[in-house]
N, C-alpha and C positions, 0 to 999 in steps of 0.2 A: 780492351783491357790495357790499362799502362801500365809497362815496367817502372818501377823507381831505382837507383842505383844506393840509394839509402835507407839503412832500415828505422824508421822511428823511433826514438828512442824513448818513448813515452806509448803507452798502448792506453785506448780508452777503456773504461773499465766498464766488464760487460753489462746491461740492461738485466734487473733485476723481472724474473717470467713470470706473469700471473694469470691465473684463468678461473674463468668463474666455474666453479665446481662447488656439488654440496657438501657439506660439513661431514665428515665419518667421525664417530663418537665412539670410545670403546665400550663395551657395556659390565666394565667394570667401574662401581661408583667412585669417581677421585681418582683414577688412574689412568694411566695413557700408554701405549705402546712404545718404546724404546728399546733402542740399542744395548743389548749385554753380551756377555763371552758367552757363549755355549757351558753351561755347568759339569766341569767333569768329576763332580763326585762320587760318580758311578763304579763300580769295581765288582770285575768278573768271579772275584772269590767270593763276595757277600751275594751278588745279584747273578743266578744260575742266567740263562738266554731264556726269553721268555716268547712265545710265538702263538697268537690267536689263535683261534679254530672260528671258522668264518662261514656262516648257512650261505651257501648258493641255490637257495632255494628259489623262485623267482614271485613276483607279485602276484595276485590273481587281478588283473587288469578287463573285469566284464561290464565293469559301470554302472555295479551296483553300488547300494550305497548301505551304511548301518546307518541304528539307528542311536550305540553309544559307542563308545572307546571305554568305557569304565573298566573291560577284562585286559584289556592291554597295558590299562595306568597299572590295573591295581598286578599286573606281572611284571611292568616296568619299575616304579615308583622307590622299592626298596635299594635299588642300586645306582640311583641319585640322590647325591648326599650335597649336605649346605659345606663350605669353603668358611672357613675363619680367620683372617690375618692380623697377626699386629707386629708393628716394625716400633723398634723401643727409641723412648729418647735418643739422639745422637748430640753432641758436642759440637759444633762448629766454627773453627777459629776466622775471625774474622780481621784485616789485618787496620789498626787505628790509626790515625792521623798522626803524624808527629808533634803536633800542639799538645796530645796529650805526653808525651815524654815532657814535658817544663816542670820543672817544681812545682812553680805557683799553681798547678792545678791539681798535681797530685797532693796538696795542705787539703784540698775538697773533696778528692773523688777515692785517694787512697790507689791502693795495689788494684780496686773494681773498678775502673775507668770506663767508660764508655769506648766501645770497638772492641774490647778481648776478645767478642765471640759471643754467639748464645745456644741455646739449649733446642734442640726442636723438639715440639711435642711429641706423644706416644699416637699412633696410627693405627685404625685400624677400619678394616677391607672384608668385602664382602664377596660370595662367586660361589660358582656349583663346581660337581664334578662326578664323574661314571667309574664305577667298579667296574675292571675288564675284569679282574682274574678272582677265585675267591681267596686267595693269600694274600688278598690286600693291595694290589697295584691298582690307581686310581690317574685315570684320562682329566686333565683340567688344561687351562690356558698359561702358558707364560705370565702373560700380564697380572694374571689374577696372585701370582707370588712371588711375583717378581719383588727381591730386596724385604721379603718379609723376614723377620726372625723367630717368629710361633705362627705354627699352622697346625687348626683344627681341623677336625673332621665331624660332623654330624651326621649321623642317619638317622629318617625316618622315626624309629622305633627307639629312639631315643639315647642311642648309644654314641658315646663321643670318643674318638683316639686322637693323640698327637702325632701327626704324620712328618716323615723330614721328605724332602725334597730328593727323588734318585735321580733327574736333569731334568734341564732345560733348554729349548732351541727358541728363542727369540723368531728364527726367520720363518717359523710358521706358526709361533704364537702354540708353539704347545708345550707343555710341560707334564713329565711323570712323579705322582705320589704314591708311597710307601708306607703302609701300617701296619703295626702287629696284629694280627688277626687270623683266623680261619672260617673256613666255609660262610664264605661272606656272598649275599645275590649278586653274584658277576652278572652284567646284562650281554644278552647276546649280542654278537656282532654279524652282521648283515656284507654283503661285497657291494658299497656305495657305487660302482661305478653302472652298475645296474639301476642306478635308480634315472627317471623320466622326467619332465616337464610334467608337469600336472597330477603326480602321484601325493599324496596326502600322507600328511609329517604332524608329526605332536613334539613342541618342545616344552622341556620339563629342568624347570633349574630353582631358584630362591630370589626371584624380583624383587629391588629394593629390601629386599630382608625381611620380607614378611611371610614367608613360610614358603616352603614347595609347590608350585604352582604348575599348570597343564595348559599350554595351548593347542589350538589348533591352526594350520594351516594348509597350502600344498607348494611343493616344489617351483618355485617360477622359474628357477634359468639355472646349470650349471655348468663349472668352468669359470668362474667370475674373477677379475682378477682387480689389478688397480686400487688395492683397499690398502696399501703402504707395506708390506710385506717381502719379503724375498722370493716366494715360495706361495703361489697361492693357485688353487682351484678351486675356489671355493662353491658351496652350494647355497642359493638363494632359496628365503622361501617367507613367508606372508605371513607365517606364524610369529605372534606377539612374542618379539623378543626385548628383554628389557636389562637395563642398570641390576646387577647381580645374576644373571642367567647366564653368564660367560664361562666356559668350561662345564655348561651342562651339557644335558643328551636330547639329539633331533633324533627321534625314531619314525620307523616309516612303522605304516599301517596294521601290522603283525608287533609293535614292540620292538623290532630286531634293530639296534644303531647305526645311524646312516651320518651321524657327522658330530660336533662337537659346536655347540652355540660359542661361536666369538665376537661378533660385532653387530653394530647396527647403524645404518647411512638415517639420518637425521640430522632438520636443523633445527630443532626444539631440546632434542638430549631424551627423550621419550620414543616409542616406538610408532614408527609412522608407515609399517607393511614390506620393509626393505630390509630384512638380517641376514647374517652371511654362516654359514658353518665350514667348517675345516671338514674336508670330508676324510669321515672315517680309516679310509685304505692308507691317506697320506697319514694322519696322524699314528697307526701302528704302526707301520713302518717308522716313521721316528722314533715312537716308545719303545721298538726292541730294539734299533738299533742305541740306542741311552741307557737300556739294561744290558746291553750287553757287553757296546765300547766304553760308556763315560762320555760317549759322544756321538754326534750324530754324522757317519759316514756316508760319504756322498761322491757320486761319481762326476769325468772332468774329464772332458774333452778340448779345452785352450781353445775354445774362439769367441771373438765378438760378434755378437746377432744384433737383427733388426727386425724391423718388422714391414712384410710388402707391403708396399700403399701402391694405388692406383697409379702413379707417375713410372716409380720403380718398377711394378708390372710391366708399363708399356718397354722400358729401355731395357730390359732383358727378357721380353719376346714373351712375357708368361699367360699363360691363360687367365688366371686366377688369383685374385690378393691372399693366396696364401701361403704356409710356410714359415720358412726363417731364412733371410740372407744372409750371408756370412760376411761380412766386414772385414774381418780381420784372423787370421790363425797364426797360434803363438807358436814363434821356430822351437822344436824340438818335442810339440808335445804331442798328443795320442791322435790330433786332428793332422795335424804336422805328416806326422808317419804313415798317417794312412788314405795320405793324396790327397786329402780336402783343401779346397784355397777360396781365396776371396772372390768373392764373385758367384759363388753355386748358391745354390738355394735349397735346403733342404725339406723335401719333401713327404719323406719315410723314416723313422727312426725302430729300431728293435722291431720293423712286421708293423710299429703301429703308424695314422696318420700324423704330421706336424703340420696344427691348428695356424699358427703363430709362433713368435719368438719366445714368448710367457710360457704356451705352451712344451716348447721343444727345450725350453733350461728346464722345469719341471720334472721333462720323463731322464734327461740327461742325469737327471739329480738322485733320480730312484733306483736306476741300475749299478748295483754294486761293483766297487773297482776289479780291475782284473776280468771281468767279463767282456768278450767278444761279440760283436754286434753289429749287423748291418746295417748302415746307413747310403737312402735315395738321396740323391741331386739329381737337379736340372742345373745344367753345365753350359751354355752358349746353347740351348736348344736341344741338347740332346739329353739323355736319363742315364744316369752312371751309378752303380753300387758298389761302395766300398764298404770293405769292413775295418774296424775301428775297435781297439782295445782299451777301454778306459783306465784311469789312472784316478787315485784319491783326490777328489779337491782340496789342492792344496792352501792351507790358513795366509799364506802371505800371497795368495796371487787372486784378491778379490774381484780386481776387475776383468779377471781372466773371461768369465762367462758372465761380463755383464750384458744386461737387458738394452736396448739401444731402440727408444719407440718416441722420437722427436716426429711430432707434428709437419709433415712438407706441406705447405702451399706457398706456388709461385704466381708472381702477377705476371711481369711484362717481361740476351745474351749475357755474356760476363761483365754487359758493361757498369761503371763505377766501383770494380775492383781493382786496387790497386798491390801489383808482387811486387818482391823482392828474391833476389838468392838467401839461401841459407848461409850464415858464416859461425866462425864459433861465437861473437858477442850475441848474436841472436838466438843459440841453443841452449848459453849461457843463460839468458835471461830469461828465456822460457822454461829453462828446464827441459830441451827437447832431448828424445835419446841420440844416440852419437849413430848409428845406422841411418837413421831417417834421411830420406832423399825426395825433395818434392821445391816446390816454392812456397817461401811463405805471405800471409794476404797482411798488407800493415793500411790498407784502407776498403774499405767497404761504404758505401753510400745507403745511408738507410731507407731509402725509396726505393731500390733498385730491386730486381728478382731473383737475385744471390742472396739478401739480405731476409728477404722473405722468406727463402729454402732453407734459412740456418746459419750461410757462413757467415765467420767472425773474424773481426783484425785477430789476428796470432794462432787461427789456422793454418794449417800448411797443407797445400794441395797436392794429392800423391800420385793420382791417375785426372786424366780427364780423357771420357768414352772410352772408357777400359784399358787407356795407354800412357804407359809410366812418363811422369814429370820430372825432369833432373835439374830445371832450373825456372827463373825466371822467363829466360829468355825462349824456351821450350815451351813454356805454360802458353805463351802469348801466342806462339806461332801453334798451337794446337786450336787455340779459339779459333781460329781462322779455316781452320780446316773441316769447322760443321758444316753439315749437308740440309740441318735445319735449325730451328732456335730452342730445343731441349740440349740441354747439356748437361752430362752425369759426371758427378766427379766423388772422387775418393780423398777423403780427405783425413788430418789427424785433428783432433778435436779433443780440448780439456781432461785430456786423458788416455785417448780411444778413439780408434777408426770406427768413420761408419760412411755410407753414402749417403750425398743428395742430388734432388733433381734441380734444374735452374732451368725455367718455362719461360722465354721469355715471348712469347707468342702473345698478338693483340688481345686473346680471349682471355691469356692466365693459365 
């Protein structure tokens, strides 16, 4: 690796990433998944806490089979209702050329000029949705009302209310509705985490808008995550799910709710055996916590994770690609204080397993602040429990517990990077924090096996094989000091720490 004594003063501009993946569709028709504020129109004087009663009753799993579902529909049925949205014209100013400012063309066009702006049409959206409570509180999807301004409600039996909106959480795509009503069929609620591979599901919502409709299918896989979300676990399953079934009801086998229809992986825009549901336990827990805060509270730990890959495994001794690595912990906060650092892996959160990084922000996210809680690592090899009090996740510290799950593969040491020291026109320009102490990379060769693992010019490299970098001139003299051609380093990246590995071994 060569030192430079000068920092570039031009950075090439990153490689736009693409990967072939299938098309996720939302299966609301015309509408798409986006970014909004959490709704806090929720308030504790109007909206009492509202808290499920949930059967743990368990499946009968003998491998018999029926021969209808028809007593399950017809117990389910009533407490899935059709969704109706319309979002009204809006005005939009649009700003016009200054040719139109001349005289001579306002003698033609007048004060309506071409560019003031135009009018968007009147909208309207289609979706289901589940009566939890019979006072009216009704389970559907974010998306499905998102930016609406009249929301129906339909039941079965033919009765309609206009519902307002009591919140909405974008990051798991669920949203609670509010009716005036009483003793309305609440459908039961089931404890989804109970549910199996291979246990047989009916979903039940308003496809394309042709009335309430019933599939069937069984549970393929869950846990699912990677569908664009913040917050997912979702549950897979075979049952036809379609364009308007979004914020309907997956039930298992007894009726009882096992999850909320929200999406479907196709590259047609039709249902091709691959839909996802919100499972149930996450989506209550959102819905009271939105009846109850105005918002959805969520616990916060201050660290950047990753996810173990095979390389990673090998360079911190682990048995198994599993877990969350920890990258990075923020000074002062709940990970901070209770001895967690870069480098450990955690293994155990609250008594339960950590899957993955997906998984372990997930259960992080469920446990209410102010709660006490142990947390395993593996530490250089050995098993260490600390316990750890969480704190609110705080609205301006987004990247605090981001997800960190970049692809490593390496082909062929450090060579064709090129460091520098840090000085302030270089922090300046990146915007790096005034703490940070590493070397920064202003060349990278794109053949090389650094390149391959991730690093990029205006990286700054923080450790290499677990030992802090204070300079250029340290970066270089560490390369020298491997014992073989894997090299792990720590590095700050577009944002946020995380590690990679650099193979440069003949195999890759």
């Amino acid at each position: 690796m060569n030192a430079t004594n000068q920092i570039r003063t031009r950075f090439a501009k990153a490689l736009a990433l693409g990967s072939a993946a299938a098309l996720i569709i939302s299966t609301l028709a015309y509408t798409r998944l986006v970014e909004a504020r959490e709704d806090s129109k929720a308030k504790t004087d109007k909206n009492p806490p509202v808290h499920l009663s949930v059967s743990e009753r368990p499946l009968p799993r003998d491998g018999k089979f029926t021969t209808s579902f028809a007593p399950v529909v017809k117990k389910v049925a009533p407490s899935v209702v059709n969704v109706f949205t319309t979002t009204k014209p809006k005005k939009v100013s649009m700003p016009r050329s200054p040719m139109m400012e001349d005289p001579f063309f306002r003698r033609f066009f007048g004060e309506d000029m071409p560019g003031r702006g135009y009018q968007t049409p009147k909208q309207t959206g289609l979706g289901s949705g589940v009566v939890v409570t019979e006072d009216g509180y009704i389970l559907t999807n974010n998306h499905v009302v998102e930016n609406a301004d009249e929301i129906k409600v339909a039941f079965t039996d033919g009765r309609e209310f206009t519902a307002k909106v009591v919140g909405k959480d974008p990051k798991t795509d669920i949203a609670v509705l509010k009716i005036d009503a009483e003793d309305l069929p609440r459908i039961e609620v089931a404890n989804s985490d109970n549910m199996e591979v291979g246990d047989l599901v009916l979903a039940i919502g308003n496809p394309f808008g042709v009335g309430q409709t019933v599939t069937m299918g069984m549970v393929s896989a869950t846990g699912r995550g990677n569908i664009g979300l913040d917050y997912e676990d979702f549950i897979q399953t075979d049952a036809a799910i379609n364009p308007g079934n979004s914020g309907g009801a997956l039930v298992d086998a007894e009726g009882r709710l096992v999850g909320i229809n929200t999406a479907i992986l196709s590259r047609t825009g039709g249902n091709q055996g691959i839909g996802f549901a919100v499972p149930v336990n996450l989506a209550r827990g959102v819905m009271e916590s939105l009846v109850k805060d105005g918002r959805v509270v969520r616990g916060f730990m201050g660290v950047n994770i990753q996810n173990v890959t095979p390389a990673l495994a090998r360079e911190f001794k682990l048995k198994e690609n599993t877990g969350a690595l920890i990258a990075e912990v923020t000074a002062k906060s709940p990970a901070d204080k209770a001895g967690l650092k870069s480098g450990d892996v955690v293994i155990e959160f609250n008594g339960k397993t950590v899957r993955d990084s997906r998984h372990f922000k997930l259960q992080v996210a469920q446990v209410q602040p102010g709660t006490r809680v142990p947390v395993k690592v593996l530490r250089d090899g050995d098993t260490k429990t600390l316990e750890v009090t969480l704190k609110e996740f705080p609205r301006d510290e987004m990247a605090s517990a981001l997800e960190r799950e970049d692809g490593i593969t390496s082909e062929e040491r450090l060579k064709g990077v090129a460091v520098s020291d840090l000085d302030s026109a270089a922090r300046s320009q990146l915007k790096l924090p005034a703490h940070l102490k590493g070397a920064l990379v202003t060349q990278v060769d794109e053949s090389s096996a650094a390149a391959a693992a991730g690093l990029r010019e205006g990286d700054v490299i923080l450790e290499i094989n677990r030992t802090p970098v204070s300079g250029a001139e340290d970066a270089v003299a560490l390369t020298q000091k491997g014992k073989d051609k894997n090299t792990l380093l720590r590095i700050w990246s577009r944002g946020g720490t995380r590690y990679l590995v650099v193979d440069e071994t003949d195999a890759g």
